[in-house]
N, CA, C and O atoms as CSV, one atom per row, in Angstrom:
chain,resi,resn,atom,element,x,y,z
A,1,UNK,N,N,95.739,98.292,110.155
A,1,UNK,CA,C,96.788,98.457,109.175
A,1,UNK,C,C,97.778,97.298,109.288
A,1,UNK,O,O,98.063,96.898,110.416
A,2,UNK,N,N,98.378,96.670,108.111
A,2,UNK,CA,C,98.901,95.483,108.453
A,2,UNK,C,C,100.434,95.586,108.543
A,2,UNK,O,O,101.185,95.795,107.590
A,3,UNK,N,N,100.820,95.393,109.945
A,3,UNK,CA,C,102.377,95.965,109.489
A,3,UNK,C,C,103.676,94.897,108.978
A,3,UNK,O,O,104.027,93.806,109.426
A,4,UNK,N,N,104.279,95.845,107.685
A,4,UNK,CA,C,104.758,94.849,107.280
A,4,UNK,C,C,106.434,94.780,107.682
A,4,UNK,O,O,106.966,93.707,107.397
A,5,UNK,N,N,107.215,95.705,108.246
A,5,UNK,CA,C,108.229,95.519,108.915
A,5,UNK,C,C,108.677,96.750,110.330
A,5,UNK,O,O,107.809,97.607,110.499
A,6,UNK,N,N,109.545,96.819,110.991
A,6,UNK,CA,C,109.603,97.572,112.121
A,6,UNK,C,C,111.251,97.591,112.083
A,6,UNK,O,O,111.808,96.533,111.787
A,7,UNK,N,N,111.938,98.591,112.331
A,7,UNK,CA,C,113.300,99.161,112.190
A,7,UNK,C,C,113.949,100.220,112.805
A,7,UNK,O,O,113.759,101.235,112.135
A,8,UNK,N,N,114.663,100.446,113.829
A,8,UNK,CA,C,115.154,101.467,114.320
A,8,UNK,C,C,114.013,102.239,115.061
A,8,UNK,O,O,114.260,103.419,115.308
A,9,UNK,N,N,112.630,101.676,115.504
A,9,UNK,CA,C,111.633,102.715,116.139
A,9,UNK,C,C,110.499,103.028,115.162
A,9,UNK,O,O,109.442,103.585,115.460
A,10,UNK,N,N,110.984,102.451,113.568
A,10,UNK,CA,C,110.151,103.204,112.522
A,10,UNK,C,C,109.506,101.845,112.057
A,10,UNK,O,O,110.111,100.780,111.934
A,11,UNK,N,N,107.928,102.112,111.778
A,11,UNK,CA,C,107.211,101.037,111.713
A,11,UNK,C,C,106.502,101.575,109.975
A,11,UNK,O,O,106.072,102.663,109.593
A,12,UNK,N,N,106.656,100.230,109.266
A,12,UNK,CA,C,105.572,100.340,107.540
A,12,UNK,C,C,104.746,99.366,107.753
A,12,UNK,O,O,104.814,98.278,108.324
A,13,UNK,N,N,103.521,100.267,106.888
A,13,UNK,CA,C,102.868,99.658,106.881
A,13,UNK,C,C,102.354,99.841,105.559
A,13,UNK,O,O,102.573,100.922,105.012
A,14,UNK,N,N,101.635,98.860,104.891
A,14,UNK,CA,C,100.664,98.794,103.673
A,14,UNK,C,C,99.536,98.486,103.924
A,14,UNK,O,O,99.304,97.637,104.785
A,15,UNK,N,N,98.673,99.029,103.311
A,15,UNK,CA,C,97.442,98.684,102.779
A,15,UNK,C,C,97.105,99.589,101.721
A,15,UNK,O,O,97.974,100.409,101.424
A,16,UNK,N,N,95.865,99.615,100.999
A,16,UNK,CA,C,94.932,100.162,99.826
A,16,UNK,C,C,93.890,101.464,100.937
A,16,UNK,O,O,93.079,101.211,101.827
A,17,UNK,N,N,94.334,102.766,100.425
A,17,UNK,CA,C,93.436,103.790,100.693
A,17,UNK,C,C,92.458,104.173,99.742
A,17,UNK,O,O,92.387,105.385,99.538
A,18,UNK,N,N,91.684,103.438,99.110
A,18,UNK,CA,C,90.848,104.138,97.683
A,18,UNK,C,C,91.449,106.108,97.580
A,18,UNK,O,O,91.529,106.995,98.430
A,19,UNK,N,N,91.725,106.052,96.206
A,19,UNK,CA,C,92.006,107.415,95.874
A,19,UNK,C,C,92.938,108.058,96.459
A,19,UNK,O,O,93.376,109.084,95.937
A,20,UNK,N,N,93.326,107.691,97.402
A,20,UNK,CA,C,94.561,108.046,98.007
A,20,UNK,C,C,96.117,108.924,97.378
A,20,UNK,O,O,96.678,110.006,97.551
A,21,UNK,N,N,96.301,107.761,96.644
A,21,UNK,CA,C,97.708,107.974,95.911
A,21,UNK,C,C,97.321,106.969,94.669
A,21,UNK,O,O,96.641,105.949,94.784
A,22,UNK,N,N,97.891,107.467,93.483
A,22,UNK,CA,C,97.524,107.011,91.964
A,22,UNK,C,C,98.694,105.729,91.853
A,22,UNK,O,O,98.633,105.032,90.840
A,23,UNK,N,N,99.472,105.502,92.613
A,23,UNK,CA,C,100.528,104.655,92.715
A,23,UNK,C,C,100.671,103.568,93.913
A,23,UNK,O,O,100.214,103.818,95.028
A,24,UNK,N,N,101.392,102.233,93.591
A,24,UNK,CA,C,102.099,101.486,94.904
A,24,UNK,C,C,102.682,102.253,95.734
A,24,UNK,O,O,103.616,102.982,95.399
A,25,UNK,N,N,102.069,102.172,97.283
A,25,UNK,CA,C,102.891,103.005,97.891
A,25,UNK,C,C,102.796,102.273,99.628
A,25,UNK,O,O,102.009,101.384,99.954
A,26,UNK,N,N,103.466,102.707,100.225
A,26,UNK,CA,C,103.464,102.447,101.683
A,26,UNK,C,C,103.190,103.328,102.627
A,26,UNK,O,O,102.873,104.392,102.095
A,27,UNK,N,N,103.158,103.398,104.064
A,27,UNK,CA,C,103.210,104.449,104.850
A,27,UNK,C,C,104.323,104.325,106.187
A,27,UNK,O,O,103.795,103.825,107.180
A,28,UNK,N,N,105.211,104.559,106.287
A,28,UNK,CA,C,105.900,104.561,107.865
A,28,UNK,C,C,105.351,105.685,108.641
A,28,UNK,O,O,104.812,106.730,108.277
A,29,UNK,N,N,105.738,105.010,110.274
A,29,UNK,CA,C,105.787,105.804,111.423
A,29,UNK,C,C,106.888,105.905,112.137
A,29,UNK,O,O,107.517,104.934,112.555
A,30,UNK,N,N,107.227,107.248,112.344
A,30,UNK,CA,C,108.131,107.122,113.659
A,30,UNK,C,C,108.614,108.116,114.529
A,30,UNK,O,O,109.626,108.772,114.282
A,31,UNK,N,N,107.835,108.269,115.671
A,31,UNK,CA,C,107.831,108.814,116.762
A,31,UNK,C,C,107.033,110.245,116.709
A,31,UNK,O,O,107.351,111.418,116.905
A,32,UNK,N,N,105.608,109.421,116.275
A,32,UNK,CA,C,104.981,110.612,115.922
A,32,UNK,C,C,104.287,111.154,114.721
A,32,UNK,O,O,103.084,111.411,114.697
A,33,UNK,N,N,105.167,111.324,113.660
A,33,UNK,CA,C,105.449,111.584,112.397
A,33,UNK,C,C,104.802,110.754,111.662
A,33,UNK,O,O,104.795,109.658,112.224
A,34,UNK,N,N,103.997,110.728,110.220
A,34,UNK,CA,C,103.683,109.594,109.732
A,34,UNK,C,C,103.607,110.067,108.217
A,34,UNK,O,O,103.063,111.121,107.889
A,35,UNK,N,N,104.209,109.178,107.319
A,35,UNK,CA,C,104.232,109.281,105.733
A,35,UNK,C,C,104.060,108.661,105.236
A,35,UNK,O,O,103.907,107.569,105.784
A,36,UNK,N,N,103.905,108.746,103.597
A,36,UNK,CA,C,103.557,107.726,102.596
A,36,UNK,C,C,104.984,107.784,101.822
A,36,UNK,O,O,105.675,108.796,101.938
A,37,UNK,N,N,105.342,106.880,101.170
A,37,UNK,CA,C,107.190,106.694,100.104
A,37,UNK,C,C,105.852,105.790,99.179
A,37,UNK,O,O,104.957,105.024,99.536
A,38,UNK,N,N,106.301,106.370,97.818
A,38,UNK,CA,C,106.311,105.486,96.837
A,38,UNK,C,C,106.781,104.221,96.389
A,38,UNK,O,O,107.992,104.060,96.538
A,39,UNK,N,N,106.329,103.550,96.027
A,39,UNK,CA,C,107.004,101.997,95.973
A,39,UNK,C,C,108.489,102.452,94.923
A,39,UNK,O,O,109.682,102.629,95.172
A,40,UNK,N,N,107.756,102.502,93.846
A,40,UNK,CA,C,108.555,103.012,92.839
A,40,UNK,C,C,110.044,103.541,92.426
A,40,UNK,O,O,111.078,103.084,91.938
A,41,UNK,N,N,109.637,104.522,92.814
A,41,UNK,CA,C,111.129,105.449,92.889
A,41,UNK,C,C,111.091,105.989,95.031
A,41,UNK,O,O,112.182,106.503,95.281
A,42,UNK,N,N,110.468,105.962,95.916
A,42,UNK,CA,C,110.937,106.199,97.307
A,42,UNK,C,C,110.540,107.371,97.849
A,42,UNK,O,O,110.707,107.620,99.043
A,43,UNK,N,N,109.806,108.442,96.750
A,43,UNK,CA,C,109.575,109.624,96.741
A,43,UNK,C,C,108.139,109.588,97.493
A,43,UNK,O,O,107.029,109.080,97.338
A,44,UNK,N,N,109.050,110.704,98.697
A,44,UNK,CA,C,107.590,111.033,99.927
A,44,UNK,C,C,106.531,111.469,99.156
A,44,UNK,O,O,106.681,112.133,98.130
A,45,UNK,N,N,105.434,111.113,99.622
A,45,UNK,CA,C,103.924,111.538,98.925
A,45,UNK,C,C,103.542,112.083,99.721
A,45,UNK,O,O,103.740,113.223,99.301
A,46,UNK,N,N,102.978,112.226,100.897
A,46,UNK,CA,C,102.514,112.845,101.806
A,46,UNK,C,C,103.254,112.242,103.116
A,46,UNK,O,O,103.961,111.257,103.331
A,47,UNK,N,N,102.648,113.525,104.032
A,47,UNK,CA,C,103.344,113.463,105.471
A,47,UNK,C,C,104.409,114.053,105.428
A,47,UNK,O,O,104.748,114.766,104.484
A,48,UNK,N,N,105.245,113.788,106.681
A,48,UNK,CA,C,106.481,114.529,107.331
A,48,UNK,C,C,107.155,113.506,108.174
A,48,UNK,O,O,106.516,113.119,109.153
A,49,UNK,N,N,108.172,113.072,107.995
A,49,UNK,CA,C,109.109,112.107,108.644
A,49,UNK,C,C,110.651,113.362,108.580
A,49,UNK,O,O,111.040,114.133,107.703
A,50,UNK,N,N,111.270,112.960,110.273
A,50,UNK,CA,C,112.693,113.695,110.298
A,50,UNK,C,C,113.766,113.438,109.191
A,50,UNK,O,O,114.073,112.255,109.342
A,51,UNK,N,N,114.431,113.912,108.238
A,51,UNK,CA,C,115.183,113.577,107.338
A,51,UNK,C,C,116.226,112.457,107.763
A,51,UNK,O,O,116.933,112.315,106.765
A,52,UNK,N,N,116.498,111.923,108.377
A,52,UNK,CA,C,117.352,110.647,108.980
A,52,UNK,C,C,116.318,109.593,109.092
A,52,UNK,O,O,116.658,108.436,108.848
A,53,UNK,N,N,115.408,109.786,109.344
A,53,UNK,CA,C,114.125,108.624,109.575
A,53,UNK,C,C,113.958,108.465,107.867
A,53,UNK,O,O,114.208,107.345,107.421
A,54,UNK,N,N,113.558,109.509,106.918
A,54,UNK,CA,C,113.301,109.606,105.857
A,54,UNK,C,C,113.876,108.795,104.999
A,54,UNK,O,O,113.342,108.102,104.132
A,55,UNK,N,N,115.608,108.970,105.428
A,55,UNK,CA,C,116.583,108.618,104.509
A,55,UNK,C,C,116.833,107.144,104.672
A,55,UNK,O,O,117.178,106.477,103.697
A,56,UNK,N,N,116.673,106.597,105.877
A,56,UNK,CA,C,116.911,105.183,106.384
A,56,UNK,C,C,115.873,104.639,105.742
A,56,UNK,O,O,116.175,103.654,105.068
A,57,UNK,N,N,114.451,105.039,105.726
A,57,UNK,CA,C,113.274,104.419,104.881
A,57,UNK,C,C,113.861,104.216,103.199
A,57,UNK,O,O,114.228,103.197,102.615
A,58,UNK,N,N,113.790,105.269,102.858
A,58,UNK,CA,C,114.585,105.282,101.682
A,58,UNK,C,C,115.635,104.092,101.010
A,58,UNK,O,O,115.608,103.505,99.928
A,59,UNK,N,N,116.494,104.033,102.088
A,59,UNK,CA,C,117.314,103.214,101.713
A,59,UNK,C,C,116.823,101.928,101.901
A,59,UNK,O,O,117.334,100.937,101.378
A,60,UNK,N,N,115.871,101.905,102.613
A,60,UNK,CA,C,115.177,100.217,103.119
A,60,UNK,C,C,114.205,99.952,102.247
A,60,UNK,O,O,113.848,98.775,102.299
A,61,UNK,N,N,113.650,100.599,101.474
A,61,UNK,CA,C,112.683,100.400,100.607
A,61,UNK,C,C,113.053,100.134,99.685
A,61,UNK,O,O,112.197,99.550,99.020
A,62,UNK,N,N,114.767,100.347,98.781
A,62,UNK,CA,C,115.509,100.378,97.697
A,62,UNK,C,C,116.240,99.053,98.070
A,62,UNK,O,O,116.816,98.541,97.110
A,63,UNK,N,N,116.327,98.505,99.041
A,63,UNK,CA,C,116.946,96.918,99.338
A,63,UNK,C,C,115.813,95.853,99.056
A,63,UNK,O,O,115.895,94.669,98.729
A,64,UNK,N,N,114.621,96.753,99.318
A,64,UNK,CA,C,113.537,95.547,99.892
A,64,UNK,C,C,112.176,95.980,98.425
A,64,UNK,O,O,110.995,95.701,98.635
A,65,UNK,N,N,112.535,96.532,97.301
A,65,UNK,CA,C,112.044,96.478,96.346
A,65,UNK,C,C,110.534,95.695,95.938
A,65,UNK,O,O,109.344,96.002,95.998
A,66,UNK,N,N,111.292,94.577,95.519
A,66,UNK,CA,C,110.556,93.682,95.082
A,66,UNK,C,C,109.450,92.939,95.944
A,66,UNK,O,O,108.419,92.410,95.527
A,67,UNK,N,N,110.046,93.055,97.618
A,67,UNK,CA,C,109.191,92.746,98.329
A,67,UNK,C,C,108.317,93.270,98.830
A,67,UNK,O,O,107.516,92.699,99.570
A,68,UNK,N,N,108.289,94.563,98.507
A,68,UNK,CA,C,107.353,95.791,98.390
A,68,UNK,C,C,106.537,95.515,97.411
A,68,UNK,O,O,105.348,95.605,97.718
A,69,UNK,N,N,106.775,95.203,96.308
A,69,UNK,CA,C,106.146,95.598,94.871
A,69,UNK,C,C,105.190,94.069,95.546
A,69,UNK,O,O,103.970,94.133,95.701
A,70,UNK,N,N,105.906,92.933,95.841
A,70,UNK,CA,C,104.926,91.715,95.681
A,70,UNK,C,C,103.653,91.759,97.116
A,70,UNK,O,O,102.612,91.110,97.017
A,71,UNK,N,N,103.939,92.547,98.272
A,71,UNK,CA,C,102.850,93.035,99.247
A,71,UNK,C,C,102.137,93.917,98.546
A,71,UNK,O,O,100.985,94.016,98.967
A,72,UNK,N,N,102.397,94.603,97.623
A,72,UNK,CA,C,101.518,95.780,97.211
A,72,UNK,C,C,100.755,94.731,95.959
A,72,UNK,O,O,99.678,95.266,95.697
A,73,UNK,N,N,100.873,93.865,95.384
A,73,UNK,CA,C,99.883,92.919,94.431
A,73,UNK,C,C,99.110,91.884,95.599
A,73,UNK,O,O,98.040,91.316,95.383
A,74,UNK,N,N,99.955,91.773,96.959
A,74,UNK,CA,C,98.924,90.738,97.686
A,74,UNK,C,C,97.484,92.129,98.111
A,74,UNK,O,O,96.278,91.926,97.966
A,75,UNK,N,N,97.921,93.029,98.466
A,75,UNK,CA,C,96.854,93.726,98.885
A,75,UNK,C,C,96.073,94.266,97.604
A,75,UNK,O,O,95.069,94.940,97.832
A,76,UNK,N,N,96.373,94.075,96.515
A,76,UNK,CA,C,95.744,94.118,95.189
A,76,UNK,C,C,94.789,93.401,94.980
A,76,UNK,O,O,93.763,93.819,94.443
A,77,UNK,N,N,94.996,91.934,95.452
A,77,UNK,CA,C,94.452,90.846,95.173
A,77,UNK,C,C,93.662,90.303,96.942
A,77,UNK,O,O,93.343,89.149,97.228
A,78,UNK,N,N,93.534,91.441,97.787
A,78,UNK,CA,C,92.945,90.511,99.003
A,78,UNK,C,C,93.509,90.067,99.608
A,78,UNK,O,O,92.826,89.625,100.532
A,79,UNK,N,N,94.794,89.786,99.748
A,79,UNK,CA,C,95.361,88.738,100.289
A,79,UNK,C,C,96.243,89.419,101.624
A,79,UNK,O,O,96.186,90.619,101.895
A,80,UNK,N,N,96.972,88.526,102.311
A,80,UNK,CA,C,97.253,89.462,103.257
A,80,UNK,C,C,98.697,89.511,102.992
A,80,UNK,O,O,99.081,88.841,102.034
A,81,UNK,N,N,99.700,90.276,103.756
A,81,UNK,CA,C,100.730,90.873,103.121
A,81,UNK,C,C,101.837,90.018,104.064
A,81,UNK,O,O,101.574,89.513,105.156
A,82,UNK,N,N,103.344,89.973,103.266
A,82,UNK,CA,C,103.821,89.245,104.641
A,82,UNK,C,C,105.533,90.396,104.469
A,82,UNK,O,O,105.961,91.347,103.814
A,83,UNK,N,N,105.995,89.361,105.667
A,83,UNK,CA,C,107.139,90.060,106.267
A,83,UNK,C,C,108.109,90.781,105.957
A,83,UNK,O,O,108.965,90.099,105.393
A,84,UNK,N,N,108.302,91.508,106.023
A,84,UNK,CA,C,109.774,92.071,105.517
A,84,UNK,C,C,111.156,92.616,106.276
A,84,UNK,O,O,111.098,93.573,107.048
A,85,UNK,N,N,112.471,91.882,105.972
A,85,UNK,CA,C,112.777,92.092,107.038
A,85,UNK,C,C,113.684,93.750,107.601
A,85,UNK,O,O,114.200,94.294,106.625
A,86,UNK,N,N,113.805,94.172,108.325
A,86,UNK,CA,C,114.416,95.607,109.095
A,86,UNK,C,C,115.426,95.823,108.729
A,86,UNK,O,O,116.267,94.934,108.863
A,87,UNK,N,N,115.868,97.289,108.005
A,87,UNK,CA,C,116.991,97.785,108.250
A,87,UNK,C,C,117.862,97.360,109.242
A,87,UNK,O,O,119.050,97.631,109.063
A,88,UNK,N,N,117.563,96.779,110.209
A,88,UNK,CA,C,118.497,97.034,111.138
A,88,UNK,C,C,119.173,95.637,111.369
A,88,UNK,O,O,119.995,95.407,112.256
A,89,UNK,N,N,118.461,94.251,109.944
A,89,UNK,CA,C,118.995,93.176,109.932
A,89,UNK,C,C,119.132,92.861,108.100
A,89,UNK,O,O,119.001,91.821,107.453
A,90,UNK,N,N,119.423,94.163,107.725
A,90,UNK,CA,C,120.078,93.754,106.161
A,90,UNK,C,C,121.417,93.784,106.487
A,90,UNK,O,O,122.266,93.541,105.630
């Protein structure tokens, strides 16, 4: 899984699950716990993350938008995905 940033303990990652989810989406981990957030609008798809882990994703995914949306066309296209940087250095 290619990870594309790490924050407070909580690690995302992207890649393509065939059939998975009908949408751009990601997956974090943290401490255990593991989910999918929509690129889109941020909305959990699957899994279970602690609501403070949840909400910090949330908010990091709504800063880091576009750089979401443009890893989710590199893994569209093959390509490999790059950095993004941590909540914990916006």
């Amino acid at each position: 899984m290619p990870q594309v940033s790490t924050f407070f303990g909580i690690t995302i990652y992207m890649y393509y699950a065939h059939g998975k989810h009908k949408e751009p989406y990601f997956h974090a981990k943290y401490q255990g716990y593991d989910a999918s957030f929509s690129i889109r609008n941020l909305e959990l798809l699957s899994g279970y993350l602690p609501k403070k882990a949840a909400t910090l994703i949330q908010e990091w995914g709504l800063n880091h938008h576009l750089e979401l949306m443009d890893n989710w066309d590199r893994i569209m296209r093959k390509e490999p995905v790059k950095k993004i940087t941590g909540a914990d250095h916006d």
